[in-house]
C-alpha positions in Angstrom: 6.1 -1.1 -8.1 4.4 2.2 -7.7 7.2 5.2 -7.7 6.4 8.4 -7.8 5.6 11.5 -5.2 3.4 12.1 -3.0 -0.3 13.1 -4.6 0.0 10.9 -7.4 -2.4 8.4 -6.3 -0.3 5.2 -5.6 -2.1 4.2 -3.0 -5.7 4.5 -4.4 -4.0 2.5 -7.9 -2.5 -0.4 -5.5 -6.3 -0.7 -4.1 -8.2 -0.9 -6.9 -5.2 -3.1 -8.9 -5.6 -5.5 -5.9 -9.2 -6.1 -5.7 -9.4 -7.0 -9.1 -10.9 -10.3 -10.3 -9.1 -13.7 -9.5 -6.4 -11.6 -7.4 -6.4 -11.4 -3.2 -4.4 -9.3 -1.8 -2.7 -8.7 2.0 -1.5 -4.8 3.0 1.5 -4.3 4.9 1.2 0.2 6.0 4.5 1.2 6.7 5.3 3.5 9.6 8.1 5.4 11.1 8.7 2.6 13.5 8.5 0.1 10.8 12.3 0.7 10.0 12.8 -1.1 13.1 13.8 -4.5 12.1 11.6 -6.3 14.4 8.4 -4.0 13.5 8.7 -4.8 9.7 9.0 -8.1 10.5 6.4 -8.8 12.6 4.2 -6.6 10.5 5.1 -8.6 7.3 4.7 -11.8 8.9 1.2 -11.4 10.3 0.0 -9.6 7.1 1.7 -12.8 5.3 -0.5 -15.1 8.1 -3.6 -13.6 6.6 -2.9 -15.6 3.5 -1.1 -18.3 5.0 -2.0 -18.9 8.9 0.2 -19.9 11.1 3.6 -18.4 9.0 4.4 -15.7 11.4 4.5 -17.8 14.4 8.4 -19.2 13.6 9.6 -16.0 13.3 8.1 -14.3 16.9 9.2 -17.1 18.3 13.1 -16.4 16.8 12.6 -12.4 18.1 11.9 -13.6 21.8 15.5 -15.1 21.3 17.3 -12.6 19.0 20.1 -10.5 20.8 19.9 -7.8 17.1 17.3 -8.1 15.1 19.3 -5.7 12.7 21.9 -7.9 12.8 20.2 -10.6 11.8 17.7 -8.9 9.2 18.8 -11.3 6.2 18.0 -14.6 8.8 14.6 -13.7 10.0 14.1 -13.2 6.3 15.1 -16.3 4.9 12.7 -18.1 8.0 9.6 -16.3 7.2 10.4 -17.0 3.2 10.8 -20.5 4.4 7.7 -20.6 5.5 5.5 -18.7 3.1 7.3 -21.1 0.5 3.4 -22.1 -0.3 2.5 -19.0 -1.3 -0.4 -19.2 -4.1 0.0 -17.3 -7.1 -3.2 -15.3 -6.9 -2.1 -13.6 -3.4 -0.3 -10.4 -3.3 1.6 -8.8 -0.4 1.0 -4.9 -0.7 3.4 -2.7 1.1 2.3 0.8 0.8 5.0 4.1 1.7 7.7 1.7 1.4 10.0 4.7 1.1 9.5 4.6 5.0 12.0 2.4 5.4 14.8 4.2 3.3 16.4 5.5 7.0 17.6 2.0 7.4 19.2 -0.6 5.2 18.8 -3.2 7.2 15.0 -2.9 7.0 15.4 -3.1 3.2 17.8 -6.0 3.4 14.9 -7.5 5.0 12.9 -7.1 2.0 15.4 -8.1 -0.2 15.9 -11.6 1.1 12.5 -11.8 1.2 12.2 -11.1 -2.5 15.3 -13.1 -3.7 14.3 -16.4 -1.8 10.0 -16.5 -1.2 7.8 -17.1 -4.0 5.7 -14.0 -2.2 4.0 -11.7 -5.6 4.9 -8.2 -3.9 2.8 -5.2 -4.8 5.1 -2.1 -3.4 4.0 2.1 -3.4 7.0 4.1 -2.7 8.1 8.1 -3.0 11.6 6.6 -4.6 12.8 3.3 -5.6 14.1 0.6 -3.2 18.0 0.1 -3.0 17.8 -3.5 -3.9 16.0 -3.2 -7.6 18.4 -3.2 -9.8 18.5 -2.2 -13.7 19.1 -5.9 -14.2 15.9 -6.3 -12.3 13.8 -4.5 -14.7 15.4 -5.3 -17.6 14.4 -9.0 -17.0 11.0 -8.4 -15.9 11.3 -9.4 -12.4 10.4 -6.1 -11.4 7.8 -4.1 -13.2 7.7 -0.4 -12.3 5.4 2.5 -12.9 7.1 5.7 -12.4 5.8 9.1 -12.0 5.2 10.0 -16.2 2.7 6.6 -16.0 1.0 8.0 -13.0 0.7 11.4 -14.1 -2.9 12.8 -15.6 -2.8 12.7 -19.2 -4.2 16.4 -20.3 -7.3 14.4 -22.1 -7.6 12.9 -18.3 -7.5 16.3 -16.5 -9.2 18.2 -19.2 -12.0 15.5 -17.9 -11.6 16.3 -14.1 -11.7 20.0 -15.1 -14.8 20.4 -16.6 -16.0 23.6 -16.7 -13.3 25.3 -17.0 -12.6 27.8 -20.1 -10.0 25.9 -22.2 -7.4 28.4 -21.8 -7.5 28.6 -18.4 -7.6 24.4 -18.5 -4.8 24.0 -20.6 -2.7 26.5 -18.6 -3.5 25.0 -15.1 -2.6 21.6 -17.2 1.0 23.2 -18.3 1.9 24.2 -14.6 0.7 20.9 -12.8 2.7 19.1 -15.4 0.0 16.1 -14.9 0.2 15.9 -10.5 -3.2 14.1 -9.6 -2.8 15.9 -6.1 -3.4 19.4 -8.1 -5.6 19.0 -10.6 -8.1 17.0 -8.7 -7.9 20.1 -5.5 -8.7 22.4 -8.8 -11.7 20.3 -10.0 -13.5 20.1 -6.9 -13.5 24.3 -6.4 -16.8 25.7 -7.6 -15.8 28.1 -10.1 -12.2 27.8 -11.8 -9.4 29.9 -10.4 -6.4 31.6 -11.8 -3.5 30.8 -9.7 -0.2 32.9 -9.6 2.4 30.2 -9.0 4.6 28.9 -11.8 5.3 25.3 -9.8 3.8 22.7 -8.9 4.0 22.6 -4.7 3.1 26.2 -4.7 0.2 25.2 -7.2 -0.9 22.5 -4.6 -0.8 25.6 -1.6 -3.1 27.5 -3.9 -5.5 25.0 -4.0 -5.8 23.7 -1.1 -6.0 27.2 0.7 -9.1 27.4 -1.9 -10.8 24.2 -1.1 -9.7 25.0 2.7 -12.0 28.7 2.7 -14.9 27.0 1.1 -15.2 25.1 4.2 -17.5 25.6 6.5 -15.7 27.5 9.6 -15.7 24.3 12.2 -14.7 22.4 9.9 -11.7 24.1 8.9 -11.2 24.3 12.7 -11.7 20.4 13.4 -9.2 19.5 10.2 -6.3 21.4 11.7 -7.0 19.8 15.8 -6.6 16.6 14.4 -3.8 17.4 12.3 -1.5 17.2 15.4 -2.5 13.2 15.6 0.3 11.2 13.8 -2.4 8.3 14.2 -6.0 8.4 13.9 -9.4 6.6 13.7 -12.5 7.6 14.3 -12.6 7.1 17.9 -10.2 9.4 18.6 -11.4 11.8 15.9 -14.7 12.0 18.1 -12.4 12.5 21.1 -10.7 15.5 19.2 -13.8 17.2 18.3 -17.2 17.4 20.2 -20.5 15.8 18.7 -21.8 16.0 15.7 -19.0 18.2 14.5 -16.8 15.2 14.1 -19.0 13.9 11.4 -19.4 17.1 9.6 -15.3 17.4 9.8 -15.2 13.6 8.7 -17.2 13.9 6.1 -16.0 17.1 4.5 -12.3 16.0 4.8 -12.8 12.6 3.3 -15.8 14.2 -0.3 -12.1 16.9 -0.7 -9.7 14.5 -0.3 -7.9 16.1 2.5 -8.6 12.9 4.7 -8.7 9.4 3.7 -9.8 6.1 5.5 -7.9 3.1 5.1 -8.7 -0.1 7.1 -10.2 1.4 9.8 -7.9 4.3 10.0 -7.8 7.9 9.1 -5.2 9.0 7.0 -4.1 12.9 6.0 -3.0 13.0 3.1 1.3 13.9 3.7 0.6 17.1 1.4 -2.3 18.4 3.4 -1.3 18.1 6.8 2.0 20.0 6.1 -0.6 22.8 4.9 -2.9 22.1 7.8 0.2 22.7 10.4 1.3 25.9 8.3 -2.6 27.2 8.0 -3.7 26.6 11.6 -0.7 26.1 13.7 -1.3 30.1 14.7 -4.6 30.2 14.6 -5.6 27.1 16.9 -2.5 27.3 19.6 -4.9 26.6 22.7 -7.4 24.3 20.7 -4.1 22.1 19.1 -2.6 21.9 22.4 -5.6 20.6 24.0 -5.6 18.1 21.2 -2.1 17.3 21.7 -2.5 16.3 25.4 -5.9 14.6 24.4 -3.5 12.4 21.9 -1.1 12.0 24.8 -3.3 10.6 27.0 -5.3 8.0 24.6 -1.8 6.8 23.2 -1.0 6.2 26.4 -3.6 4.2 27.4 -3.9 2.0 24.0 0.1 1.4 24.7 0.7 3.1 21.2 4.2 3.8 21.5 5.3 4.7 18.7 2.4 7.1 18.1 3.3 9.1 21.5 6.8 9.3 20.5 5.9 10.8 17.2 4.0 13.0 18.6 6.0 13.9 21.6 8.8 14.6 18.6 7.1 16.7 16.2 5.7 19.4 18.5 8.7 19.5 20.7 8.0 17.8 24.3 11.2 16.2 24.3 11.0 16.4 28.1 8.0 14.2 28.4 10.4 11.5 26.7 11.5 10.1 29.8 8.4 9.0 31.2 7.4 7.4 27.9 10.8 5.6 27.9 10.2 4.5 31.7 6.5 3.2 30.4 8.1 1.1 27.3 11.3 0.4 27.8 10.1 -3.5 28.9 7.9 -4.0 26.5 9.9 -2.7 23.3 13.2 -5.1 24.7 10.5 -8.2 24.7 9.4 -7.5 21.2 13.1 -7.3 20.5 13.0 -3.9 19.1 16.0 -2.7 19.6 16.7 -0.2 16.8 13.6 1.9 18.4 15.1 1.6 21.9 18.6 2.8 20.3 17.0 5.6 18.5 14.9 7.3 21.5 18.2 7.0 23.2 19.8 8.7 20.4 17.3 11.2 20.3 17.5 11.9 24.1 21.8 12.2 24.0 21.4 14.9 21.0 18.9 16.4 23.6 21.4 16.2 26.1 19.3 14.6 28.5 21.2 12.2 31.2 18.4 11.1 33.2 19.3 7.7 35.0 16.4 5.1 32.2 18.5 6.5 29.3 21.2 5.3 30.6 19.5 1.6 31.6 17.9 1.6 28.2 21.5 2.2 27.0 23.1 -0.7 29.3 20.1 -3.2 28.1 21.5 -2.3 24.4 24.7 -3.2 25.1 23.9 -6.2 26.8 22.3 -7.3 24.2 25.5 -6.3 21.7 27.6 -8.3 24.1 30.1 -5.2 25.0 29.3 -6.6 29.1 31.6 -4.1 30.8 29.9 -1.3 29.3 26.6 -2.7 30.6 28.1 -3.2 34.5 29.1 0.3 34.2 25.9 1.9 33.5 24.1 -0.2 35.3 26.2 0.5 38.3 25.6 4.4 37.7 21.8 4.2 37.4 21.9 2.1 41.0 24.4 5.1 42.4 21.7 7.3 41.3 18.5 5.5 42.2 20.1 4.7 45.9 21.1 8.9 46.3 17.4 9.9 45.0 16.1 7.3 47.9 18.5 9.1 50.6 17.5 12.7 50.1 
């Protein structure tokens, strides 16, 4: 296990670890919607397939047929560790931001199981430990963890990154970053050393990256905050957020700072920088990051990505647009049996206090499901009363 906050390079460690000699590995990206019972595992399943084919095909079959997949988290585990029984011991399942799934113990029950009863070697890169590894755990050795101190820069390591630096100006940036990668790397990539005023860390981190940020070239600073209203990104889209060649430039930029990364065909900003992004741009850009927004809205919409519209429906406050995209996925997120996302959009809609007549189905279809049948009829019945009175006026 990799524990530690963001910026200190767990994810870059887990890749390099697992494309070392006589080791394969299979990744597992955790999402939002992964703490969704029957998103993590489906998503564990068919990254488990990639080593052993044909593993994850018991399991869909069980969600087609599962009333709560929530409920039944330890089950579905113990059927997909029955069948990856013949795991071989070179192969490692990564799971990377693991601490995703911290909303919902039933997701790490899930994981758990899987643990305690599959002969699976599990490579895991979290912001915070998992519930189910205990001190026993480690004390045995079936759990080895490096924490933050391990992934911290040594000051011999960042004296290295910041070379060129006077060495009192070096060893005082390396007292105040108390070893975060995130940083001291930002501060070795600026072309002449800085002498920053904060006395922490995060505010360290803002320093830098505002510096690394103004030695950009104009449209690129410009085409790094559009896209930082995408929760999910690729290329494609990156070229649909930003004209021409531009896209390249932005690309390009982002990924020789570090601000972006790509990772199996997608494009990742880094946690750290899009919250600067949003706070450096947000009142800058206001026409050019809506336009992106409703660009985002429309491909999401057409790839079926879901989850990504919701997110980004949620995070810049178009909480009225979550009815159509409820109308749009309700059928599809009950077939994949995934209830818990169905349950929270509802949620998230009653907070709102928003009645309209699909929350109220999606609502029934939940309890239908939980077997409380009277409170189904009765919803149902109310959506009908206000279907049929929409159809007479």
């Amino acid at each position: 296990m990799l524990i530690a906050s963001a910026g200190y390079g767990k994810t870059t460690l887990a890749e390099q670890w697992a494309s070392g000699p006589d080791r394969r590995a299979t990744w597992y990206r955790t999402q939002e919607a992964s703490a969704d019972v029957a998103v993590l595992a489906v998503g564990l399943a068919v990254a488990a397939a990639e080593i052993l084919p044909e593993c994850d095909r018991r399991l869909r079959e069980r969600l087609t047929a599962t009333s709560s997949p929530s409920e039944e988290a330890t089950v579905l585990a113990a059927m997909l560790a029955e069948d990856v029984a013949g795991w071989p011991e070179d192969a490692w399942l990564v799971v990377d931001d693991y601490h995703l799934l911290g909303v919902a113990p039933e997701a790490e029950s899930f994981v758990e199981t899987l643990v305690s009863e599959a002969p699976v070697n599990l490579l895991v890169a979290s912001r915070r430990r998992p519930t189910w590894v205990s001190g026993r755990r480690l004390l045995y050795g079936d759990v080895f963890e490096l924490g933050q101190a391990a992934l911290a820069m040594s000051p011999e390591e960042a004296v290295v990154v910041l070379e060129g630096w006077r060495s009192e100006q070096a060893s005082g940036l390396i007292a105040l970053a108390e070893g975060w990668p995130a940083v001291i790397g930002l501060a070795g990539i600026l072309p002449l050393p800085a002498d920053p005023e904060g006395d922490m860390p995060a505010a360290l981190y803002e320093f830098f990256a505002e510096e690394v940020f103004q030695a950009l070239a104009p449209d690129v600073r410009a085409g790094l905050g559009v896209i930082a209203v995408a929760p999910s990104l690729d290329r494609e889209l990156v070229a649909t957020l930003i004209d021409g060649a531009a896209a390249e430039r932005v690309l390009e930029s982002g990924l020789r700072t570090g601000i972006i990364e790509e990772r199996g065909g997608r494009i990742e900003l880094h946690p750290l920088a899009r919250q600067f992004l949003d706070s450096r741009t947000a009142g800058e850009l206001v026409a050019e990051r809506a336009a992106a927004v409703d660009r985002c809205r429309e491909i999401y919409r057409s790839r079926r990505d879901w989850d990504a519209l919701f997110s980004l429906l949620e995070r810049h406050g178009l909480e009225a647009e979550l009815e159509l995209l409820l109308e749009e996925a309700l059928d599809e997120l009950l077939s994949a049996a995934r209830l818990s996302t169905v349950e929270k959009w509802v949620h998230r809609a009653e907070r709102a206090s928003v009645t309209a007549p699909v929350y109220r189905l999606a609502r029934a279809e939940l309890c239908l499901r939980q077997g409380e049948h009277l409170a189904a009829q009765t919803l149902a019945e109310s959506v009908l009363r206000d279907v049929s009175d929409r159809r007479d006026l």
